[in-house]
N, C-alpha and C positions, 0 to 999 in steps of 0.2 A: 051191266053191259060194258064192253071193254072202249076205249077211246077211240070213237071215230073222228070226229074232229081233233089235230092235234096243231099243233108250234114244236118246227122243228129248225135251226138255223136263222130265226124270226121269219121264215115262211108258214105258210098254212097249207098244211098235209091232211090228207083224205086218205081214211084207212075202212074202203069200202068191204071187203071182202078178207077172208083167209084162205079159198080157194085157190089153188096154183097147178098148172100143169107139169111146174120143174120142181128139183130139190136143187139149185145148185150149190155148188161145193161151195161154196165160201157165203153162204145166205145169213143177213144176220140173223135172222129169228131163231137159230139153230142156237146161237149164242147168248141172245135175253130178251126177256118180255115186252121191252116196249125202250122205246129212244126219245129225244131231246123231251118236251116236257110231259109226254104222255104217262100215261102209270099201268097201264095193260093194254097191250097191240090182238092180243085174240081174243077174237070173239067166244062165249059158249055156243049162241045162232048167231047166225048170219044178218045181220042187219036188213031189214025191211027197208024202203023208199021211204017210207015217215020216219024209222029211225034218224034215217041220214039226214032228211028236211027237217025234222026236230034241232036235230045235232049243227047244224046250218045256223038257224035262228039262232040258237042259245051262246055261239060263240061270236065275240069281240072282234071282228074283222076290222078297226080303225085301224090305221098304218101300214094294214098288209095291202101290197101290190099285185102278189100273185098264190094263186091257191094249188098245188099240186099233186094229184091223181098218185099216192104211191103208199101202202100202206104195206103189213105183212100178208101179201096176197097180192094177186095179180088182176088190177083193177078190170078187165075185159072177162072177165070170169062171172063179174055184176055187170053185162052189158046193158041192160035195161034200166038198171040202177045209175051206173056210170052216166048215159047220155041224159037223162032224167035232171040228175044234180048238176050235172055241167048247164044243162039250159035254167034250171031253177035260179041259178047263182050268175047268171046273165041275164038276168031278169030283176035280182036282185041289188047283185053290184055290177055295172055295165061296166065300168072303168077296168077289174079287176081280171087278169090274164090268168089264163088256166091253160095249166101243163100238164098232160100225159105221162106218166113214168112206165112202161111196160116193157114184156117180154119181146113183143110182136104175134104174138101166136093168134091173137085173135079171129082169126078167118079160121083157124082150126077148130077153136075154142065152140064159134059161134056158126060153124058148119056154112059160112055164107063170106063175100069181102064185105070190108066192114070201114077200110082206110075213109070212103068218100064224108061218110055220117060222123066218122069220130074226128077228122080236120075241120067240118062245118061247127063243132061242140068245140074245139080246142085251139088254142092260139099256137102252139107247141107240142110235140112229139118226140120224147124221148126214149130210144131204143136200144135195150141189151144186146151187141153183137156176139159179148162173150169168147168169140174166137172165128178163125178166118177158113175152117171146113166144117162141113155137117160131120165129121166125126169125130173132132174137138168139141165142136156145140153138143154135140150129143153128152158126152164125156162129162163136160163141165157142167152141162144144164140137168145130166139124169130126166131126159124128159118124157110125156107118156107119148110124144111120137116118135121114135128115131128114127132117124133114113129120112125121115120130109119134113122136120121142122126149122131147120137152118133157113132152105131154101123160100119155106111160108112167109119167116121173117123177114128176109130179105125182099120179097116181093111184097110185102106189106110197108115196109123202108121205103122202098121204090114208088107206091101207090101213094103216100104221103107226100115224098116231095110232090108228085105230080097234081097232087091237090092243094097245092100251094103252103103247105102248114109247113111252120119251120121245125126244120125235122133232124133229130141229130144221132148218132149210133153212139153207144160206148162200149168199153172196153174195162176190164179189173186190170190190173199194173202187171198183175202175178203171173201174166203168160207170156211176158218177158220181150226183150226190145222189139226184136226181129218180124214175132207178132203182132206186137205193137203196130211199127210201123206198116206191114201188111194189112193192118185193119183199117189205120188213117186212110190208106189207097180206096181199099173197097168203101167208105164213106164216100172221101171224095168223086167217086167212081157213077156215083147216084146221085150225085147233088147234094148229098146230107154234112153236118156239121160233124164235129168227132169232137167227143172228148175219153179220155183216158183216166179212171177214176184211181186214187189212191185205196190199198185194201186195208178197211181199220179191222184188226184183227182185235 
């Protein structure tokens, strides 16, 4: 079975799923099998709930502070699985902060809102904005909804902050100043953090 638990950055990364609703254009997985010290990021199946509680126990969490929801796949894809480990590993290690890394698509994904249950699970939420219209996000993301997943996003951004979880949007560098700065607004716009990711090609 491929690495679910991994060390990436000296964080702890949770590589629950391969399923994804996007392809976006600049994904790594498109580029190679697995990052910092994992040795394979896909799965052949899908990981079960005792997979991942297995994969939990077996791995050396001394020193790590926070554990992070991001693997190749889009962790709200394992909703059940996702909220499951996140309570596991709060029960485990109380002290130990857990981050979200997602699409936002999740309400879509999971045909129901989903912001209130995944901020009570998560200390952190961070969200792919991608770009500053639904048909740039479309563009960029290749996604299986276009015409309404921009806007899911953004109203699952919005249901975040307002569930108090700190919540932040980002950006790839590649879609240049102007959008840039356009995205920072729409962040701040919601109450969210912004960052602006470098694209390691």
């Amino acid at each position: 079975m491929a690495d679910i638990v991994y060390t990436y950055h000296n964080s702890v990364y949770f590589n629950i799923t391969n399923k994804c609703p996007c392809r976006c254009v600049f994904c790594i997985r498109d580029k190679v099998d697995a990052i910092g010290e994992a040795e394979n990021l896909f799965h052949e199946t899908e990981p079960t709930l005792d997979n991942i509680i297995s994969a939990v126990d077996a791995y050396d969490f001394s020193g790590k502070d926070t554990a992070v929801f991001c693997g190749y796949g889009e962790p709200t894809n394992a909703y059940e699985n996702l909220i499951a480990t996140a309570e596991y590993l709060r029960k485990k290690y109380p002290s130990l902060k857990l981050r979200l890394n997602t699409n936002g698509l999740s309400d879509l994904i999971n045909g129901r809102e989903t912001a209130k249950e995944i901020c009570k699970a998560f200390d952190s939420v961070s969200i792919s904005l991608n770009d500053i219209t639904s048909e740039g996000y479309d563009k960029i993301t290749r996604n299986i909804y276009p015409g309404k997943a921009y806007e899911a996003m953004l109203k699952f951004a919005k249901d975040c902050v307002n569930e108090g979880a700190q919540t932040r949007l980002s950006v790839v560098d590649v879609i240049g100043e102007e959008k840039i700065k356009k995205a920072k607004e729409i962040a701040e716009s919601i109450g969210a953090d912004f960052l602006c990711r470098k694209y390691d090609s």
